[in-house]
Every structure is written in C-alpha cells, then in structure tokens.
N, C-alpha and C positions, 0 to 999 in steps of 0.2 A: 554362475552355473557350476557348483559344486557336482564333482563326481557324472561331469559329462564332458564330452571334448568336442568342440568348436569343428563343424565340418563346411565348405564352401566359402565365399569373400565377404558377400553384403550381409548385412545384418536381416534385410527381406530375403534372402536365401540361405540362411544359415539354418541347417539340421544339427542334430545329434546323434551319438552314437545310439544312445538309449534308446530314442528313440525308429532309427533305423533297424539296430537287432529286434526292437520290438513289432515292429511291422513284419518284419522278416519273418520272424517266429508265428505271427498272426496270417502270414500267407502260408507258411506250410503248414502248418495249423488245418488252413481253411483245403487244401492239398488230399491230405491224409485224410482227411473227416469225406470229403468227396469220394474218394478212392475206396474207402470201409462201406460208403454205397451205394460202393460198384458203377460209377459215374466215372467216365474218361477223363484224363488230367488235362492240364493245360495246355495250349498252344494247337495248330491244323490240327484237324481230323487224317489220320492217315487214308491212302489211297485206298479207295472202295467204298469210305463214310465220308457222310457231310455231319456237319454238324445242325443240328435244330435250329430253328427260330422263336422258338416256343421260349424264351429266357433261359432254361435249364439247360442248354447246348449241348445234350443230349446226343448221343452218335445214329445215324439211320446209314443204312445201305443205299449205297450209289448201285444203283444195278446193274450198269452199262460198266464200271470202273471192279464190280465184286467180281464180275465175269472175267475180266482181264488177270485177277488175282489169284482163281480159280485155274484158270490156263498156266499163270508163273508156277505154280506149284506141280500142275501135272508134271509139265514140260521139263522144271528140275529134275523131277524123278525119274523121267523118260531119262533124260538125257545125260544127266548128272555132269551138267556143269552150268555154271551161271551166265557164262562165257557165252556158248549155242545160244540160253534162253535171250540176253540181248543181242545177240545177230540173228537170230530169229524176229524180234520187236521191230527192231530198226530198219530190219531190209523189207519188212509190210507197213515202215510207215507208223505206225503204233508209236503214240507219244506221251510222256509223262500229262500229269496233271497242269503242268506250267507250259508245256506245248515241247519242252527238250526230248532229245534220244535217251534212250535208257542205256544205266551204265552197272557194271557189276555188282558197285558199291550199292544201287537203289534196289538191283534185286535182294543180296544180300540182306537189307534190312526188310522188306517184305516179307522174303523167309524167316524171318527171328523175330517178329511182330508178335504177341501173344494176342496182340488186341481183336486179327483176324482167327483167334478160335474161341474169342469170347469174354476174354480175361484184361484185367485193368491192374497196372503194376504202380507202387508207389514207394521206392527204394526195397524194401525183403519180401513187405507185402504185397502177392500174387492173387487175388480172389478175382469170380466170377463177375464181369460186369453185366449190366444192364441193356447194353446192345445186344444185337444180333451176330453171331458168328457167321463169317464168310466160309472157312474152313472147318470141315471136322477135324478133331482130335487129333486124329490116328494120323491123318493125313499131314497134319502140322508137324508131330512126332517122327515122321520116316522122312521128313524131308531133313530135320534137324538132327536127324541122329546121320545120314545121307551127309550131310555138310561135317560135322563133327568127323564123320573118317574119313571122309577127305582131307579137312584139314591136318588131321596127325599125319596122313600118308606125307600130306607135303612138308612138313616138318619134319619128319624121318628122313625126306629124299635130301634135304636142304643140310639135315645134319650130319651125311653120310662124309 
C-alpha cells in the first residue's frame, strides 16, 4: 500500500486515508452542488418543515409547526426577549418537535435560521432555496438586528 496508511485492525475492515478524504471530498462535493440548487442540506428539517418522501427530501411546510414559528417571531419582537417567549410556550403547554419545553437556546436558533425566509446556506454561500418561506424578510431582519443590540447592550453591561 504505497502512499496510503493503514486505518482500523482486521484486514476486512481496513480503510484508507485516500480513500476516506476521497469520499469526504465526494460528500461535500455532493453538499455544495445541492446547496447551488437551492435544495436544503443535510440532516432534520428544521421546526415548521418536514421533509419530502418524494426521494429528493425536499422541504414542505409543517402548518401547524410554521404557525408556531410565526408567533416566535412576533412574540420576540413584542417582547424582546427570548426569556418571555419561552415562559410564555412553556406555561401553555406548547412543546418542541421531540415533545421537550422550550429553552432559550431553541428559540435563539429559530431566530437566526435563514432557512425560515427562504434561504439555504452551505459554509459563505447564502442563496435562495427552493422551499417555502415561513417568514418575510423584513420580519426576519428586525428580529436579527433586535438580538444583535441586545447582545452588545449585554456585552457592554458585563464589560463595564
């Protein structure tokens, strides 16, 4: 095996390097080419999509779950903080996808989702996906810029 190294014990389960970065390479390969289009990336559907059955697992709106996503958003804005929006969830019962309470950390990434205005990201590249947006724009953007001054307020108070 010239110019490869020896990975695992048995001989029936012995890979290679070569051959592992080559796979590697052939799945984000296969990543990036999905992502250019505009097809959702790997792994769940985030909360408010399912994925298709149709082989191309394609993303569709969950209606009952886009509505919920719809309310996170107001309710941040209303209220501006993350904190309310899950003791709000929590004390009506309202439960994640997996049946848990909702925690700050789940709204936060909710909020910083692209995927709920439309958008399918694959490391710099940003383009328009092929689903459905749950969120407008505009509404995505004031939540995000909403969190964004919030967080320097709290980083200013913490470096006072």
């Amino acid at each position: 095996m010239i110019g490869e190294t020896r990975l695992g014990g048995s001989d029936a389960g012995v890979r290679t390097k070569r051959a592992s970065v080559s796979h590697g390479t052939k799945v984000k390969r296969g990543q990036l080419n999905a992502v250019q289009r505009g097809c959702y990336g790997t792994g769940p559907a985030p909360f408010g999509y399912r994925r298709t059955t149709d082989g191309k697992r394609s993303l569709v709106v969950d209606e009952n779950e886009a509505t919920l996503v719809r309310r996170i958003f107001r309710e941040y804005l209303e209220t501006k903080s993350t904190g309310k929006v899950v003791n709000r969830l929590n004390s009506e019962g309202i439960r994640t996808r997996k049946g848990k309470r909702w925690s700050r950390q789940a709204i936060a990434i909710i909020l910083t989702n692209r995927t709920y205005r439309g958008r399918v990201r694959y490391g710099d590249l940003d383009i328009h996906g092929q689903h459905e947006p749950i969120i407008e724009a505009s509404l995505f953007y004031k939540a995000n810029a909403l969190k964004r001054k919030r967080s320097r307020a709290r980083r200013k108070v913490k470096g006072t």
